[in-house]
GUVO-809382 format. One line per 8 residues: number of its first residue (from 1); their letters; for each residue x, y, z of N, C-alpha, C, O, CB. Coordinates in steps of 0.05 Angstrom, whole numbers, plus 5000, padded with zeros to 4 digits. Glycine has a CB too. Layout:
<rs>
NUM	A	X Y Z X Y Z X Y Z X Y Z X Y Z  ...
</rs>
This chain:
<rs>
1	XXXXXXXX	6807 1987 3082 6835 1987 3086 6847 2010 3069 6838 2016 3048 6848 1960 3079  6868 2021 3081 6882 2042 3065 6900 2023 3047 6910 2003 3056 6899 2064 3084  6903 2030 3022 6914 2024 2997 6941 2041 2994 6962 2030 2987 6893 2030 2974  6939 2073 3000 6950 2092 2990 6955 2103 3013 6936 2119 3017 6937 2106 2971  6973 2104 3033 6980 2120 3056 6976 2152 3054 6964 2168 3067 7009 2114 3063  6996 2152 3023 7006 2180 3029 6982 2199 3015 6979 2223 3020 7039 2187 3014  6969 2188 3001 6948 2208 2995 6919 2199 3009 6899 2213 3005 6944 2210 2963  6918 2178 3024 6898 2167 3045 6867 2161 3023 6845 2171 3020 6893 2196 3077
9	XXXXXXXX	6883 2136 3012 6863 2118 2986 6856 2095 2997 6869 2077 3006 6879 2107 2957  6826 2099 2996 6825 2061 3003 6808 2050 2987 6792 2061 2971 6813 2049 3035  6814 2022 2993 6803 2004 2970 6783 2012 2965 6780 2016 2940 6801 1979 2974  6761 2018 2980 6727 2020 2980 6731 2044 2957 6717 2042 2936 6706 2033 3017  6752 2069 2960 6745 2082 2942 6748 2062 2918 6729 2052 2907 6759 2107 2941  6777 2058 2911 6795 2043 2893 6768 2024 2872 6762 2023 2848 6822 2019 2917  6758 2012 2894 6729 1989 2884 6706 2006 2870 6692 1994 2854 6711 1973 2917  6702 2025 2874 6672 2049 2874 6685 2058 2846 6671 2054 2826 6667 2084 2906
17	XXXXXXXX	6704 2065 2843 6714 2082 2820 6715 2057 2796 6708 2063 2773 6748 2097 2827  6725 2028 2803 6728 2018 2776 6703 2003 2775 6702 1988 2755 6755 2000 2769  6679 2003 2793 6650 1994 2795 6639 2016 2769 6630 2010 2747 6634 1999 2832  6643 2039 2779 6637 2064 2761 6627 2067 2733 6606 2075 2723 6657 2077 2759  6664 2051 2720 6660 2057 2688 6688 2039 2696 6699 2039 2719 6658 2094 2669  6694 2029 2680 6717 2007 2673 6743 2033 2666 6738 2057 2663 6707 1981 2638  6767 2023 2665 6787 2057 2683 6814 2022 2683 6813 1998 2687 6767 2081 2740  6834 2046 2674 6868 2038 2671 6876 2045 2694 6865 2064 2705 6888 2054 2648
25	XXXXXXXX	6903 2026 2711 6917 2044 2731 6920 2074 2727 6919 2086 2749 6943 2034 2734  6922 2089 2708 6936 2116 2703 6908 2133 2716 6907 2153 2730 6946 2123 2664  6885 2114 2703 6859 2138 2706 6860 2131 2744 6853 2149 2759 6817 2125 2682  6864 2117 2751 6856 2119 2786 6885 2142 2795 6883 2162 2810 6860 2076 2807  6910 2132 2781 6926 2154 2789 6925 2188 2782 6937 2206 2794 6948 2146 2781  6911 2188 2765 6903 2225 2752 6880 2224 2768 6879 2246 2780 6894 2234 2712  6862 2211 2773 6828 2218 2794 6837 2208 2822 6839 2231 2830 6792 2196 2783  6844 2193 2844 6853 2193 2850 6879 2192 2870 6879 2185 2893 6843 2194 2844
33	XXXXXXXX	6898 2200 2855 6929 2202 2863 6941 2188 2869 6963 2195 2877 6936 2213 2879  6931 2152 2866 6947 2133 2874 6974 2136 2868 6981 2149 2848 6939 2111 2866  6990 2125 2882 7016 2123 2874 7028 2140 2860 7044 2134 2843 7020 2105 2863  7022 2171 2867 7036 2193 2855 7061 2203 2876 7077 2219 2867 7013 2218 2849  7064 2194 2899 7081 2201 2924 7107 2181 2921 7127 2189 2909 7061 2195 2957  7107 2157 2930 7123 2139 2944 7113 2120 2916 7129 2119 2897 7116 2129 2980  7100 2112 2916 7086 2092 2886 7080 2058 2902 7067 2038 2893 7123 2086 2850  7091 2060 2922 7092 2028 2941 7065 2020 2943 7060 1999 2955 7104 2030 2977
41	XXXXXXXX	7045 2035 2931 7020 2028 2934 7005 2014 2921 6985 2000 2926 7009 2042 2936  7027 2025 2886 7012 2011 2859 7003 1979 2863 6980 1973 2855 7036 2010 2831  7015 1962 2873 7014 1928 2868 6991 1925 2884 6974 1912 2872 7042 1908 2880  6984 1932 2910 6962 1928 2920 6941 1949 2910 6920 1950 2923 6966 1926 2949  6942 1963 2893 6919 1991 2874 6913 1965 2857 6892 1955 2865 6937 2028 2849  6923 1953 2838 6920 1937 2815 6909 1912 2827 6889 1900 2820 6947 1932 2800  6924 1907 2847 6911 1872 2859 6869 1881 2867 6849 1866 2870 6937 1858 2907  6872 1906 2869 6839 1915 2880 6830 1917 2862 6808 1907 2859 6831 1940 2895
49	XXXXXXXX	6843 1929 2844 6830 1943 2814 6814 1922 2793 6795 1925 2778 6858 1957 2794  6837 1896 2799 6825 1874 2787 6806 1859 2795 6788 1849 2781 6838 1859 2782  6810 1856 2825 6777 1836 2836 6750 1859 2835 6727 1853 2834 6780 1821 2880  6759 1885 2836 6737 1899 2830 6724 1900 2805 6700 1906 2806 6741 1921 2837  6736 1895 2776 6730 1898 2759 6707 1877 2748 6707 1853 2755 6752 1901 2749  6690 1887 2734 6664 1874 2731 6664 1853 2714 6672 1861 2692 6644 1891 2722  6659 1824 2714 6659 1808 2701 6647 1804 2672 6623 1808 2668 6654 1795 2714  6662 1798 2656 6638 1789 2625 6626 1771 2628 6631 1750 2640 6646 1780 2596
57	XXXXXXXX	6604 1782 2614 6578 1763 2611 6582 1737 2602 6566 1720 2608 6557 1773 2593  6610 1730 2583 6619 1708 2581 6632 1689 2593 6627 1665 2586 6625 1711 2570  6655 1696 2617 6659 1685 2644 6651 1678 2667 6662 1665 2684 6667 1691 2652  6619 1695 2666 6603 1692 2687 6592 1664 2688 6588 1651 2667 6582 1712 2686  6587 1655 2710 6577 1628 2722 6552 1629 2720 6542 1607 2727 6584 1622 2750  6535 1646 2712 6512 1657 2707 6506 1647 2671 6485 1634 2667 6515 1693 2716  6520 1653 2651 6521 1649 2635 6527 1618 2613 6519 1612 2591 6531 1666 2638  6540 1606 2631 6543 1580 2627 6516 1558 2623 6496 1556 2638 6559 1574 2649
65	XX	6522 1545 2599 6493 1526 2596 6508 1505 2607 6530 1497 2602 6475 1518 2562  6485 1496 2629 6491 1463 2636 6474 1443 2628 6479 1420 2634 6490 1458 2665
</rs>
């Protein structure tokens, strides 16, 4: 899905970039250009940015003793 109309961003990138290296809204907007045009894009950039972001080893369901 496009994220970013005006600079034609989509999530898959949006997901790939904070898979990458862990990254602030600002670093996807200086690499790439989210919400530098119109900005209507930021809330759904962030809502991606966060389910993309990689879980700690301490929240993981993986990690839990039962």
């Amino acid at each position: 899905m496009i994220v970013c109309v005006c600079n034609r961003v989509s999530d898959r990138e949006i997901r790939e970039r904070v898979q990458a290296s862990p990254c602030a809204l600002r670093d996807l907007r200086r690499e790439l250009c989210v919400g530098t045009q119109c900005a209507k894009c930021l809330p759904t950039a962030l809502d991606v940015m966060r389910e993309a972001a990689p879980v700690p080893a301490a929240e993981s369901n993986l990690s839990r003793v039962v």
